[in-house]
Every structure is written in C-alpha cells, then in structure tokens.
C-alpha positions, 0 to 999 in steps of 0.5 A: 316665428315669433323672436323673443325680446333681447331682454329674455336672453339677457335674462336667459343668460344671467340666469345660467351665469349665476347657478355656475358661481357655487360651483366655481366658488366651492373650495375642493377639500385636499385629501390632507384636510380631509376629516378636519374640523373646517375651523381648523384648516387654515392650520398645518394639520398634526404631523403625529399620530392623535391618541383616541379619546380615553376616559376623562379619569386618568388614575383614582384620586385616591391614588393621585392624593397619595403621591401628593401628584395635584399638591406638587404640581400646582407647587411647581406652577407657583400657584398661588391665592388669588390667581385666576386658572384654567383646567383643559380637559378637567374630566371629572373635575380632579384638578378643577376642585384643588385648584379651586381650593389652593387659588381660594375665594379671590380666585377663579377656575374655568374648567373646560372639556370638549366631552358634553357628558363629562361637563355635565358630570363636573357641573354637578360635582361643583354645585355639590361641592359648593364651588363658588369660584368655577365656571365652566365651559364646553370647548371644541378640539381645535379651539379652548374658547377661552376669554382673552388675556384672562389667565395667570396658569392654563393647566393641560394635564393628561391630555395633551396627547389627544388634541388633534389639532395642536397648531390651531388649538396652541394658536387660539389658545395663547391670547387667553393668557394674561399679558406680561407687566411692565417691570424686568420680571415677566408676570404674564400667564403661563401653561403648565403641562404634565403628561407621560413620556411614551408614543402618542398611540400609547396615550403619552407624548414624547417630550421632544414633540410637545417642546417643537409644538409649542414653540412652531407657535410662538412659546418658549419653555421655561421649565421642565422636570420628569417626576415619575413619581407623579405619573409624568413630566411637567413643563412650564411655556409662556409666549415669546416674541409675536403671534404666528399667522397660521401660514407663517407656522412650520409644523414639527415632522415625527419626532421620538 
C-alpha cells in the first residue's frame, strides 16, 4: 500500500476546517427578530402593535384646506421662508406642495416614502406643479435615509402609527436634524408629529406611547396640543443630551 505524502493530509484536514466556518459563523435569528429587516436588529424591536400600510391619502385635501389642517400645522412648527424641511411619508405630496409654498424659493422640501408607486406618483405631481425647490427620496422602514445635520423641521404626519421600527428609524433619523447654534436660544431642528390618538390597530397612536419612543432615544418634547379639529394632535421633539447606542435603549412596554 502506498502512504500518501503528509502534505495531502494537511491539506486534507484544512480543506474539512474551512467548510466548518460558515457554519460556525452563522448568527442563529432569535424567534423576537424573526421577520425584521436585518438592518434593523441591532435595535429592540417594537414593543407595540404595527398599523398595516394604509393608502398614502389620509383625508381629501379639499377637506383638509377646509379646516385650515396644513395651514395650522406648519403655524405650529414656526415654519418659516427659507427654512429647508422633510415630509416622512408624503403619499401623494398633500403636505410636501404646501410646505414647498410656505418654506418658498429659499427653501427646501425632501419629500420621502418607502412606497415605489407612491414616489412615482409624487415625482409626477411636482414636475407638473413646477416644484423647483423638492427633492425626492425612497427611504426604507427602519431608516428616513436622510443627509446628515440638513433640517430645521422633519414632519411625520399620519404615519408614525405604521413605522415598524421605531428605535432604529427615531435613532437613524435624529443626525438629519440641524445641529443646535451657539447662543442660549436653541435654533436646532426639530420634528414635528401629528397623528390621532386611538390604538395602533385603529391607525392612530396613543400619545403616551409616541412620547416613551422618542425619549427611549434621545429627545425631548417641547410641545404638544390636541387639535381635533385638525384630525389629530400635534407635538413638537428635539434632541436632548447624547445619541444612544442601540444597546444603551430600553424599549417602552405597551402603553394605552
């Protein structure tokens, strides 16, 4: 019988470690993770029923202009000329074209939304409308894909109820807010969100829930008002103190 060289069974032996590593280096999916995106798992995962995606037209704008709903809003946010803003969710662009008006040729809109036909439906409407001063952007559920220290407002209107990942989304959304100046008045963005007070399965979010959220990651609400006659509530958060890691957040339990 003829003994192979040691060499083969080096090489023999090598070969049979190395197609063990992807086994070894596989990260078992917890059942908690399970069916989240990937991006979004080094998060704590909602701790609260999601609302289904719903049509991106939430009320007639006919009947929104009638209650003065955009008009008010945008007062309550202090919007101003010039100012550059974000619409989260902009469906068929109800808030993005006011916004574009009120914030005016100084200004800038990016309006976002994770539906492909919804931006493609919205990118038509501002070419016709002549937008000049919108962009626009597809975004993903866990992340707004926003540019860094770029907005004075980020609006969430009507929609907060259906963001599935609220840690990882608030977290990758807070940079996109312009940094605080230097003098004793802060000047840094903000986010402004209306949304209605019912359960998340009835397309609303209750107002104790949305404030734990935000503050789990870092922000503080300065504002809040029930305008019914709006369709809703509005509140106002900035950020307070540092960024949280993703393992330094406790997530909010169930609240009603």
């Amino acid at each position: 019988m003829i003994t192979p060289p040691r060499s083969i069974f080096s090489l023999m032996a090598i070969t049979a470690l190395v197609a063990t590593l992807p086994l070894a280096g596989c990260k078992k999916v917890s059942d908690e993770d399970a069916g989240r995106v990937e991006t979004a798992r080094a998060y704590p995962p909602a701790s609260r029923p999601v609302a289904e995606l719903s049509g991106n037209e939430w009320s007639t704008e006919t009947v929104r202009d009638d209650r003065r709903e955009a008009e008010e809003i945008m007062k309550a946010a202090m919007l101003e000329p010039g100012m550059t803003v974000a619409d989260i969710g902009a469906g068929e662009g109800y808030y993005t074209v006011r916004l574009a008006e009120k914030v005016g040729p100084k200004g800038r809109v990016l309006a976002q939304d994770i539906d492909k036909g919804a931006i493609e439906r919205l990118a038509d409407r501002v070419a016709r409308e002549s937008l000049d001063n919108v962009s626009i952007k597809l975004g993903a559920p866990d992340d707004p894909r926003l540019p860094e220290n770029s907005f004075d407002r980020i609006f969430l209107v009507h929609m907060y109820h259906e963001v599935s990942e609220p840690y990882a989304f608030l977290s990758r959304l807070r940079p996109a807010l312009r940094k605080d100046g230097d003098d004793d008045g802060y000047d840094g963005g903000e986010v402004i969100v209306v949304d209605v007070d019912r359960p998340f399965t009835e397309h609303g979010t209750p107002p104790r829930q949305l404030f734990c959220e935000f503050e789990a990651v870092g922000y503080q609400l300065t504002g809040f008002m029930q305008r019914p006659e709006l369709g809703g509530y509005f509140a106002r958060f900035r950020p307070a103190g540092r960024a949280l890691l993703p393992d330094e957040i406790e997530p909010c339990g169930l609240l009603e």
